[in-house]
BAFI-3210 file (N, C-alpha, C; in Angstrom, 3 decimals, decimal comma, padded with zeros to 6 digits):
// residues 231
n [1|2|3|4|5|6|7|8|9|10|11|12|13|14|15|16|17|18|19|20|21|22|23|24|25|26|27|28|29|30|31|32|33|34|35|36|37|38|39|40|41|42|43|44|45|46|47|48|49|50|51|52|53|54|55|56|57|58|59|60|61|62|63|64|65|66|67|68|69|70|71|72|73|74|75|76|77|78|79|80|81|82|83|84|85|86|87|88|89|90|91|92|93|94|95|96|97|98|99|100|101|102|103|104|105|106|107|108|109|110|111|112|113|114|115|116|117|118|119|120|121|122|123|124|125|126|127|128|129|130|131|132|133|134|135|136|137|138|139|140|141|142|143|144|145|146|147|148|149|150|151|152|153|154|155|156|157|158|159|160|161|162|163|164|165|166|167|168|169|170|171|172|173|174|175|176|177|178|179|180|181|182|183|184|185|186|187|188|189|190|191|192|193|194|195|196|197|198|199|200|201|202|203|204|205|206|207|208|209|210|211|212|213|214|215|216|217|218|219|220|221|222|223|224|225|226|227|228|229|230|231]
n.u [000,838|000,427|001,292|000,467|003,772|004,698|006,451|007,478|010,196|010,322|008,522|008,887|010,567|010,221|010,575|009,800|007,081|005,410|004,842|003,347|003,542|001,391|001,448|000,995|001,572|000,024|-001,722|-000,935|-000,981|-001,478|001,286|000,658|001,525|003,871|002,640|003,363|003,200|003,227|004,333|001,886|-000,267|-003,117|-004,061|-006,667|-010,124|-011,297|-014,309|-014,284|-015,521|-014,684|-012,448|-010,198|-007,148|-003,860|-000,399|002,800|005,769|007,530|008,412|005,830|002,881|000,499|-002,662|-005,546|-008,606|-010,709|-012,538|-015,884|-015,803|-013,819|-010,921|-007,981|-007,185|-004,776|-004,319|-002,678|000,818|001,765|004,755|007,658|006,584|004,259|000,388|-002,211|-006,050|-008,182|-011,053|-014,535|-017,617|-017,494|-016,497|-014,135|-012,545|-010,910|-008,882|-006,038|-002,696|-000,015|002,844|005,634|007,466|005,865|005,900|003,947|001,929|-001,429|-004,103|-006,790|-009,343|-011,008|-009,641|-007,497|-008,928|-009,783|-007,929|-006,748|-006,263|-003,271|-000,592|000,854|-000,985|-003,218|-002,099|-002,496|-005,326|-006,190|-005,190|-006,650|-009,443|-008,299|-007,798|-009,866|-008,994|-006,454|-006,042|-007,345|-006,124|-003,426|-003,575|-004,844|-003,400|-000,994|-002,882|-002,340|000,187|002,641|004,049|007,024|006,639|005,277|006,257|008,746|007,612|007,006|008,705|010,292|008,123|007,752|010,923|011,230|009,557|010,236|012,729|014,019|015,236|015,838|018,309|021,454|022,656|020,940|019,043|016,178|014,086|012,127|009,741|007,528|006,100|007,132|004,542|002,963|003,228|002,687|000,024|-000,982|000,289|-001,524|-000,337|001,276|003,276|005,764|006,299|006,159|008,978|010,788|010,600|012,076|014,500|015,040|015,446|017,715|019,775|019,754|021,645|020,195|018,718|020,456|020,201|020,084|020,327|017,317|014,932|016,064|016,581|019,024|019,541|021,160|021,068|019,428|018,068|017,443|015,700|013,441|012,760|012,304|010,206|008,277|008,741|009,890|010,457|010,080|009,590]
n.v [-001,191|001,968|005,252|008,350|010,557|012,109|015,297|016,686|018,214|018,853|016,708|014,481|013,849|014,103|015,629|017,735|019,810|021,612|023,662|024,268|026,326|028,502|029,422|031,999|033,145|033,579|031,877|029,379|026,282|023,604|020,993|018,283|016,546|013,668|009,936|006,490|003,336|-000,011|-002,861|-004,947|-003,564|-001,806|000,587|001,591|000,023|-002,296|-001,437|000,545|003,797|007,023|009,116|010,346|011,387|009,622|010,069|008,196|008,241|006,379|003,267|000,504|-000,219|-002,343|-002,967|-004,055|-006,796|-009,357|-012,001|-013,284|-016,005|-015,916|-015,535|-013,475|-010,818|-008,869|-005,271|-003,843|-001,618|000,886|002,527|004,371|008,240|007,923|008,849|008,206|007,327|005,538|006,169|005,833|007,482|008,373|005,784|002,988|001,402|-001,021|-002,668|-001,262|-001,879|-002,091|-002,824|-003,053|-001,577|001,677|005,193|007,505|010,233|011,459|012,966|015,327|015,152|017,463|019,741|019,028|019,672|022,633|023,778|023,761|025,786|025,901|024,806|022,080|020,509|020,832|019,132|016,388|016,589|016,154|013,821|012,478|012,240|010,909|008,727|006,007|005,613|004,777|002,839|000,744|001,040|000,204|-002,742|-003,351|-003,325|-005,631|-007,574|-008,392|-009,737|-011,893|-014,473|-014,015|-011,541|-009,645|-009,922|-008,523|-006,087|-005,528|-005,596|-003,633|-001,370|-000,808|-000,137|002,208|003,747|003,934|005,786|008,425|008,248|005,011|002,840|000,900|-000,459|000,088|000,032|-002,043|-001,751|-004,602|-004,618|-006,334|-009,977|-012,501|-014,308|-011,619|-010,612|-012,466|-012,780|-009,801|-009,868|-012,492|-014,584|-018,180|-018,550|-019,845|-019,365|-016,479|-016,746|-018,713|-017,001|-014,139|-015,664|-016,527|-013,971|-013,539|-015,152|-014,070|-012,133|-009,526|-008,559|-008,966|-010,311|-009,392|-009,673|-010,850|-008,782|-006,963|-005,988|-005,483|-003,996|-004,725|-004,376|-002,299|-001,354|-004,170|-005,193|-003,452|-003,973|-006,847|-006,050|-005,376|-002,660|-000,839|001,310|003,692|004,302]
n.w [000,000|-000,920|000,804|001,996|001,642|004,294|004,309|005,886|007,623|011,270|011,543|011,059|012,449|015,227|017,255|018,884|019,807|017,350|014,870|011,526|009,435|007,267|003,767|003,460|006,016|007,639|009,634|011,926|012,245|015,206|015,769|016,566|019,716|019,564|019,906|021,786|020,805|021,796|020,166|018,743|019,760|019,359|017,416|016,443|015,989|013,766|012,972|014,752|016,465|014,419|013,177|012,935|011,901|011,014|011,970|010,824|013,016|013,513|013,386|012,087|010,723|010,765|008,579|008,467|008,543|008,477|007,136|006,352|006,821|008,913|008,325|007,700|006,044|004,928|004,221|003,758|005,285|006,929|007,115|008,446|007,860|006,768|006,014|007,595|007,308|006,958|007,213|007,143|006,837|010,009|010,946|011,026|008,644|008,643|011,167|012,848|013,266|015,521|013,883|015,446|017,432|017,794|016,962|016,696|015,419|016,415|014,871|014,971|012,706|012,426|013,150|011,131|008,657|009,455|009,384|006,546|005,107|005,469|004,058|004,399|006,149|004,080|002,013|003,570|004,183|001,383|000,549|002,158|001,489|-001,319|-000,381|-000,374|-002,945|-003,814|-001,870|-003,343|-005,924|-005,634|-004,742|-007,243|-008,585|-007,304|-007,702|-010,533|-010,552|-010,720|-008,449|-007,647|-008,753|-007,560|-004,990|-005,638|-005,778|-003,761|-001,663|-003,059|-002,986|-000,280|000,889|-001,267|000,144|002,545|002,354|000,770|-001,545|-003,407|-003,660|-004,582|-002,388|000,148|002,618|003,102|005,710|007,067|009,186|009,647|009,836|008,289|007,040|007,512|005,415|003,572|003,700|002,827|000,422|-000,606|-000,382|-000,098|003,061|002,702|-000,059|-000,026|001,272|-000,055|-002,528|-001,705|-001,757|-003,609|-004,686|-003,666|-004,034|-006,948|-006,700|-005,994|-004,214|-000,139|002,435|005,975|008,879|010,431|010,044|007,962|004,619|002,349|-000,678|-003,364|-005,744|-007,409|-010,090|-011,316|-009,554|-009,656|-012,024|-012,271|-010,261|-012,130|-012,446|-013,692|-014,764|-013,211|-009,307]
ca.u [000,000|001,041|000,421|001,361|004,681|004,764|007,960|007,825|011,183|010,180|007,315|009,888|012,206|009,292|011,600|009,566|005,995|005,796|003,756|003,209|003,217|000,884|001,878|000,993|002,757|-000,508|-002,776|-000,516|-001,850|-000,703|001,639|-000,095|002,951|003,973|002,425|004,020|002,422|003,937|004,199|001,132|-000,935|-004,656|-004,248|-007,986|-010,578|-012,795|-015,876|-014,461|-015,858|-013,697|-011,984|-008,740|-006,034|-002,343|001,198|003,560|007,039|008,969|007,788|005,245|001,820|-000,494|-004,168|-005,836|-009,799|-011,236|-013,780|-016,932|-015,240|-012,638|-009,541|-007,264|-006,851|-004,059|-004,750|-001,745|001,476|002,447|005,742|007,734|006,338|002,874|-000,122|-003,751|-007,336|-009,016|-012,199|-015,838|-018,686|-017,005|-016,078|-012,657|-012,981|-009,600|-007,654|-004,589|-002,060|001,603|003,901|006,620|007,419|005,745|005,362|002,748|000,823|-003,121|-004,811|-008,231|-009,890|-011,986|-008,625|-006,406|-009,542|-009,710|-005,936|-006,304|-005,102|-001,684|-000,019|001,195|-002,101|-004,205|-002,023|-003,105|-006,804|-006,187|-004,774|-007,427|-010,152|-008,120|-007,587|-009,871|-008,657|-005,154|-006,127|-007,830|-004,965|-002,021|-004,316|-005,358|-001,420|-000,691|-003,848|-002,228|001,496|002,891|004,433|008,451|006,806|004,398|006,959|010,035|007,060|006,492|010,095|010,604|007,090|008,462|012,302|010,553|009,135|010,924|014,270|014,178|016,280|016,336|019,457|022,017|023,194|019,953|018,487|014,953|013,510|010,765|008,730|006,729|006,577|006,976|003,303|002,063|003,879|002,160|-001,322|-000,745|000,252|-002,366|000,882|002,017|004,683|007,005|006,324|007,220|010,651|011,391|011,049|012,907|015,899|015,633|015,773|019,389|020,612|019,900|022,233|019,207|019,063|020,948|019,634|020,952|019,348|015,506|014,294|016,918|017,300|020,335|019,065|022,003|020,821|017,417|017,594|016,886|014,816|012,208|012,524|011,484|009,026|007,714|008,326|011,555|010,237|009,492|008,992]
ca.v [000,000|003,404|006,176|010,039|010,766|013,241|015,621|018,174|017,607|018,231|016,227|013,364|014,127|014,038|015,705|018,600|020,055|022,648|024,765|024,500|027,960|028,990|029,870|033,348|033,267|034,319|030,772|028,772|024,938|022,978|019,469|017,492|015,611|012,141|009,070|005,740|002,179|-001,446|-003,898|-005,664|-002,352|-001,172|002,222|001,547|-001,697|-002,680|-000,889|001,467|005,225|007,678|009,377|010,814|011,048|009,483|010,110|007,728|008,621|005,323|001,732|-000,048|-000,161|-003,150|-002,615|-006,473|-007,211|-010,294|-012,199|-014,180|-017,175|-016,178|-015,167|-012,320|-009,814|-007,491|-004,562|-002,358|-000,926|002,310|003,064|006,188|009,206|007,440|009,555|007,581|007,900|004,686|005,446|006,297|007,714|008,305|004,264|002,462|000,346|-001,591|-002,359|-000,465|-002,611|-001,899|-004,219|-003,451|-000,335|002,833|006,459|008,402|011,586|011,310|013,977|015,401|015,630|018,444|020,421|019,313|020,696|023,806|024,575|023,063|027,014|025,253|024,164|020,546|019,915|020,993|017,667|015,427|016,758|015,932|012,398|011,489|012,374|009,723|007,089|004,247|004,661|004,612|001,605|000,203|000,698|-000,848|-003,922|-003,856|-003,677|-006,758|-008,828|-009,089|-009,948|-013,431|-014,390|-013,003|-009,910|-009,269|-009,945|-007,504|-004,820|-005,061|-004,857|-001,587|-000,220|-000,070|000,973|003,761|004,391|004,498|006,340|009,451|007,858|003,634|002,888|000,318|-000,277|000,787|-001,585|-002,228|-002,800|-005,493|-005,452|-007,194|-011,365|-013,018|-014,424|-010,708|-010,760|-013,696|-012,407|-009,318|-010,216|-013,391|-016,178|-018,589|-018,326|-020,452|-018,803|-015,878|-017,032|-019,008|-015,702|-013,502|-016,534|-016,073|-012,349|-013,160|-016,204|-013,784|-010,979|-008,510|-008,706|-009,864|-010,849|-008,454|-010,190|-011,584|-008,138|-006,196|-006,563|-004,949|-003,654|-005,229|-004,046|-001,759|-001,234|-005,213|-005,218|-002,812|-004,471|-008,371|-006,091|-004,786|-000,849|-000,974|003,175|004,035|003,721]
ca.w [000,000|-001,027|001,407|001,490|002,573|005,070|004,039|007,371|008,558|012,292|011,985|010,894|013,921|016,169|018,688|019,729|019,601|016,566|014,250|010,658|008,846|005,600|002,630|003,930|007,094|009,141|009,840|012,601|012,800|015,775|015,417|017,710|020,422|019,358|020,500|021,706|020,589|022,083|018,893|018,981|020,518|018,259|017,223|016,425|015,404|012,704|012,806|015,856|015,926|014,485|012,193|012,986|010,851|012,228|010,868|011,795|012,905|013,486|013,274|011,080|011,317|009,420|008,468|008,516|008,643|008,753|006,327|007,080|007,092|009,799|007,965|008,130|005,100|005,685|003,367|003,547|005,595|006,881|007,807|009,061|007,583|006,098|006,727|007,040|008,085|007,254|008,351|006,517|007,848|010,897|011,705|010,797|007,993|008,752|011,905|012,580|014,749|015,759|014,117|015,667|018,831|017,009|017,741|015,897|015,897|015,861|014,202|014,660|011,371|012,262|013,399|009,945|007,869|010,138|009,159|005,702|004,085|005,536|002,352|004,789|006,655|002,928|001,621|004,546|003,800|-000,142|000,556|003,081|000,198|-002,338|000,345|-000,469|-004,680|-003,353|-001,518|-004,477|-006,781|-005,225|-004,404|-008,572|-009,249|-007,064|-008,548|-011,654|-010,477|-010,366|-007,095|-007,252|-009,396|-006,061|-003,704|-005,515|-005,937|-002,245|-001,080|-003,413|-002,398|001,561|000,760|-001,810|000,980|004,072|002,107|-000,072|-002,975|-002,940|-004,362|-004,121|-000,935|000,871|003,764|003,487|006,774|007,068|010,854|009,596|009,431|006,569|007,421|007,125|003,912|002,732|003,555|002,292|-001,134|-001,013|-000,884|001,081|003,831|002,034|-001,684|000,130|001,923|-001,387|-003,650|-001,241|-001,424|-005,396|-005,088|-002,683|-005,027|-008,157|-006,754|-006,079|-002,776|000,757|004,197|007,096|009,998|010,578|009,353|007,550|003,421|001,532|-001,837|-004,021|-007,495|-007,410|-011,238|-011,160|-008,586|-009,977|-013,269|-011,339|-010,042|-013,044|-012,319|-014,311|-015,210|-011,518|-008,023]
c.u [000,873|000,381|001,010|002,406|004,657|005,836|008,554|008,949|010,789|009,689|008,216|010,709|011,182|009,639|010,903|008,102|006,098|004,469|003,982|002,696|002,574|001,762|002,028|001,429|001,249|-001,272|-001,355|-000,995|-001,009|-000,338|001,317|001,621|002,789|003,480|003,285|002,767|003,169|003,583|002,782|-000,006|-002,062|-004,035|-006,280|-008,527|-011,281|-013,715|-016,026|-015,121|-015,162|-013,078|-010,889|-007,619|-004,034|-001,761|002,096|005,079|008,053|008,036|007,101|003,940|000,443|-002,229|-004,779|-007,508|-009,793|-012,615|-014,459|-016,543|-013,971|-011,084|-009,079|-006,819|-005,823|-004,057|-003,657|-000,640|001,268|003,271|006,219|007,107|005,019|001,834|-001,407|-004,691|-008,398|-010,251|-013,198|-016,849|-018,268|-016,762|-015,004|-013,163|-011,931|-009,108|-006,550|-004,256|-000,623|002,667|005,189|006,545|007,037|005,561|004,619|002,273|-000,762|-003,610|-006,318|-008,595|-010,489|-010,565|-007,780|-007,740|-009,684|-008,968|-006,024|-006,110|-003,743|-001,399|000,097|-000,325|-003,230|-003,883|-002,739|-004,527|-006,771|-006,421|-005,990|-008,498|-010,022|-007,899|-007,369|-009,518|-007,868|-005,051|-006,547|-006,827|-004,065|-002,805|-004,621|-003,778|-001,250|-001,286|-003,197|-000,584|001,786|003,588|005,866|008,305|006,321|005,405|008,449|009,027|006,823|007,703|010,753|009,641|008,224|009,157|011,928|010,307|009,870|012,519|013,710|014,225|016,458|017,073|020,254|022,745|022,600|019,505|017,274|014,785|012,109|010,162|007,895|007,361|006,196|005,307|002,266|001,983|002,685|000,827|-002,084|-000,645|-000,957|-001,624|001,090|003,083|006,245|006,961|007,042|008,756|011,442|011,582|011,795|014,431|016,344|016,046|018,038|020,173|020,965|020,915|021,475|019,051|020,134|020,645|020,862|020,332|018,078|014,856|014,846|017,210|018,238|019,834|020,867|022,210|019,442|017,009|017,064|015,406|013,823|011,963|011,938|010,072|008,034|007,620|009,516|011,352|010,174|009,954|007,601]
c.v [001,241|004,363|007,368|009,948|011,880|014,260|016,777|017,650|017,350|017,375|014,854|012,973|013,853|014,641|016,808|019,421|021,200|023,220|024,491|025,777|027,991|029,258|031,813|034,060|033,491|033,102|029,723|027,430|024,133|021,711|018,963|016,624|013,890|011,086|007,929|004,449|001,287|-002,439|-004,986|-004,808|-002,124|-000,170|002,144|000,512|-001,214|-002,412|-000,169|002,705|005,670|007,973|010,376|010,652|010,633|009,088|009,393|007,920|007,577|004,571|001,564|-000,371|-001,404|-002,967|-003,947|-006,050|-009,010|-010,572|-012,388|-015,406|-017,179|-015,801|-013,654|-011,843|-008,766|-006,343|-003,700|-002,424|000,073|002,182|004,823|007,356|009,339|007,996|008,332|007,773|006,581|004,839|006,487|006,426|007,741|007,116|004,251|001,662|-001,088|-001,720|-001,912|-000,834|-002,262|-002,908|-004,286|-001,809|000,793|003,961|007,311|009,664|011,184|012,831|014,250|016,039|016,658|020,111|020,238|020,332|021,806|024,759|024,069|024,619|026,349|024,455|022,525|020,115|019,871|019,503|016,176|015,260|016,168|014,449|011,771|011,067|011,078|008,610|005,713|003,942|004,502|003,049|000,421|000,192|000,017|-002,597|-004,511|-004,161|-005,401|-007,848|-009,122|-009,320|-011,585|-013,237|-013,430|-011,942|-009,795|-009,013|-009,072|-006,391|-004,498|-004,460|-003,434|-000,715|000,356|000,360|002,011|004,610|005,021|004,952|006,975|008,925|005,860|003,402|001,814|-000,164|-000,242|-000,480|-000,727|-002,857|-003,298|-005,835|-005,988|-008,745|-011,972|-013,600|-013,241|-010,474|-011,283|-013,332|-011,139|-009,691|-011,634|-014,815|-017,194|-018,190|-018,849|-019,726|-017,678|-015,951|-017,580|-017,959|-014,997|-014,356|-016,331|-014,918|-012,524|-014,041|-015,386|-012,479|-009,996|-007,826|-009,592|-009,543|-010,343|-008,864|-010,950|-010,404|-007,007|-006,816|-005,580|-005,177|-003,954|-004,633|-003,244|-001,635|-003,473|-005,891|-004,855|-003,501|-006,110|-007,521|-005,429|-002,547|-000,641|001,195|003,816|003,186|002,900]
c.w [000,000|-000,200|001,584|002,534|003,247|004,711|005,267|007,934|009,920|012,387|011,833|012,633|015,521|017,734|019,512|019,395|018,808|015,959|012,403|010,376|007,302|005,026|003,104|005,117|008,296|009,890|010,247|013,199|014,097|015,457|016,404|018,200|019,991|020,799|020,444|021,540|021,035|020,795|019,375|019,666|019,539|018,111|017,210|015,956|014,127|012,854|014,334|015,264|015,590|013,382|011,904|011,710|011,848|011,110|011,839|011,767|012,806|013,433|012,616|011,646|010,510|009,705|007,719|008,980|008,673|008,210|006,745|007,406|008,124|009,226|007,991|006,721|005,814|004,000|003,007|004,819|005,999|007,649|007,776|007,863|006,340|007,038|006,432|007,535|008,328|007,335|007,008|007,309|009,461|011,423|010,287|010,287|007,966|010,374|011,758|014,001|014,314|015,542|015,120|016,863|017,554|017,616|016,125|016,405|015,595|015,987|014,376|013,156|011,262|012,273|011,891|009,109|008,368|009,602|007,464|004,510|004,253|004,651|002,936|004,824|005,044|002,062|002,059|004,084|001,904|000,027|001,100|002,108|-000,877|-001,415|-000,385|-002,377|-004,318|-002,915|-002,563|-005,248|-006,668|-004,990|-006,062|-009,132|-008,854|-007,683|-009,868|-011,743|-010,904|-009,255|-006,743|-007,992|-008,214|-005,302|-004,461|-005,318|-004,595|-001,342|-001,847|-002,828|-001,262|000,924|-000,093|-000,832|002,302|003,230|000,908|-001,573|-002,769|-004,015|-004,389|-003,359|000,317|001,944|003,761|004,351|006,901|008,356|010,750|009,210|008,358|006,164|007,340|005,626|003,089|002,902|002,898|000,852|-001,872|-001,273|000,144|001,813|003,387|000,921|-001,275|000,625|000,923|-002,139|-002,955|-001,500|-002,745|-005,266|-004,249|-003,960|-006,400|-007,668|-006,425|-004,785|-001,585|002,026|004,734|008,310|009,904|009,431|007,695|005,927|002,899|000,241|-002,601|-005,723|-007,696|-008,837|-011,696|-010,278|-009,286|-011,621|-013,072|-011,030|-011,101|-013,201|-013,074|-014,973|-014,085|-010,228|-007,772]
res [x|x|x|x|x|x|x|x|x|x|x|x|x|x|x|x|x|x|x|x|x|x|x|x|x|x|x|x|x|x|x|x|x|x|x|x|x|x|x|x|x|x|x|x|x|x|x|x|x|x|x|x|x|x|x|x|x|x|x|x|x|x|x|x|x|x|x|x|x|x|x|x|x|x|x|x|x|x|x|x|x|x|x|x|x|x|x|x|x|x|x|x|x|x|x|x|x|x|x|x|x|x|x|x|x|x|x|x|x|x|x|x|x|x|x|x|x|x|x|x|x|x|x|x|x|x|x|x|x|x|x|x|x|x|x|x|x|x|x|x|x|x|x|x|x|x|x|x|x|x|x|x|x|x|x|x|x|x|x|x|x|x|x|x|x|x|x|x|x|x|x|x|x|x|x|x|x|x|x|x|x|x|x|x|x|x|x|x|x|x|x|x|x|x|x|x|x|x|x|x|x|x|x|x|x|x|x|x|x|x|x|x|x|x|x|x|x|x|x|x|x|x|x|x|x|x|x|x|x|x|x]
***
């Protein structure tokens, strides 16, 4: 899942309670103080009230439902500096759980549109608007992958994501388990651990720990994953 990058340096740095300034210098929105999550923590449920918007500063955040038959859809990501809202009609159409230690800001929606003359917060308000095509698109991309196109397009999505420039050299980090992986893209647990082993055997990638990959070749990479023009 693709989601807006945030680009406010402080808001990155999360180090200190600040102010976004207009375009015109006179309309002062406040940055709401970072929150902390424990891996495995709600931010919010499936068909809670609410409709906040939260930017997250560090850690990884997965958004998972659950069919009629009992299974677990995971719908999407957000890592550091992914803004989201999730929610319609004021209820959460998604859980939003803490893969891994996170700190976030939560947003009142009534407060970003308030401020939305502020050139940042007017983005937030844009993005929230395209959400569920956003969500819809990356989901129509994957449907028509095969398994090691799915699974390079997923390891460029993140590192696109969490780094400016993904390049050769870059460590994509994965808090999530290969099991979110696999539900996520619609694979098994092995299809995925087998295609990640092709992506290391073919030179493309290399394993830096449990979570940690080493981007080896990204003009390969994005070309396995079919973006060989793009991010």
């Amino acid at each position: 899942m693709t989601v807006l990058a945030f680009v406010d340096a402080s808001a990155r740095s999360g180090a200190r309670v600040s102010h976004f300034v207009s375009s015109n210098g006179n309309s002062r929105a406040p940055l709401w103080p970072p929150q902390l999550a424990r891996a495995g923590q709600m931010l919010f449920g499936e068909g809670d009230t609410g409709a906040d918007v939260f930017q997250i500063i560090s850690g990884t955040v997965r958004f998972s439902s659950f069919d009629r038959n009992g299974r677990r859809v995971i719908a999407g990501f957000a890592v550091a500096g992914d803004v989201f809202s999730l929610s319609n009609n004021n209820r959460y159409f998604f859980s939003a759980e803490a893969v891994s230690e996170c700190s976030f800001r939560r947003l009142s929606r009534s407060a970003v549109e308030q401020y939305s003359g502020n050139l940042a917060l007017a983005s937030i308000v844009d993005y929230v608007t395209r959400e569920p095509w956003t969500l819809q698109f990356e989901l129509l991309q994957l449907l028509h992958k095969g398994a090691d196109e799915a699974i390079a397009y997923f390891v460029n999505n993140i590192g696109s994501r969490q780094q400016e420039q993904l390049s050769d050299g870059s460590v994509v980090r994965l808090d999530m388990q290969r099991c979110d992986i696999a539900d996520y893209l619609g694979l098994t647990v092995e299809t995925v651990c087998r295609g990640i082993s092709r992506l290391a055997r073919d030179g493309i990638l290399q394993a830096s720990g449990p979570r940690d990959l080493i981007v080896l070749d990204v003009s390969a990479l994005r070309v396995r994953a079919g973006v060989e023009d793009g991010k």
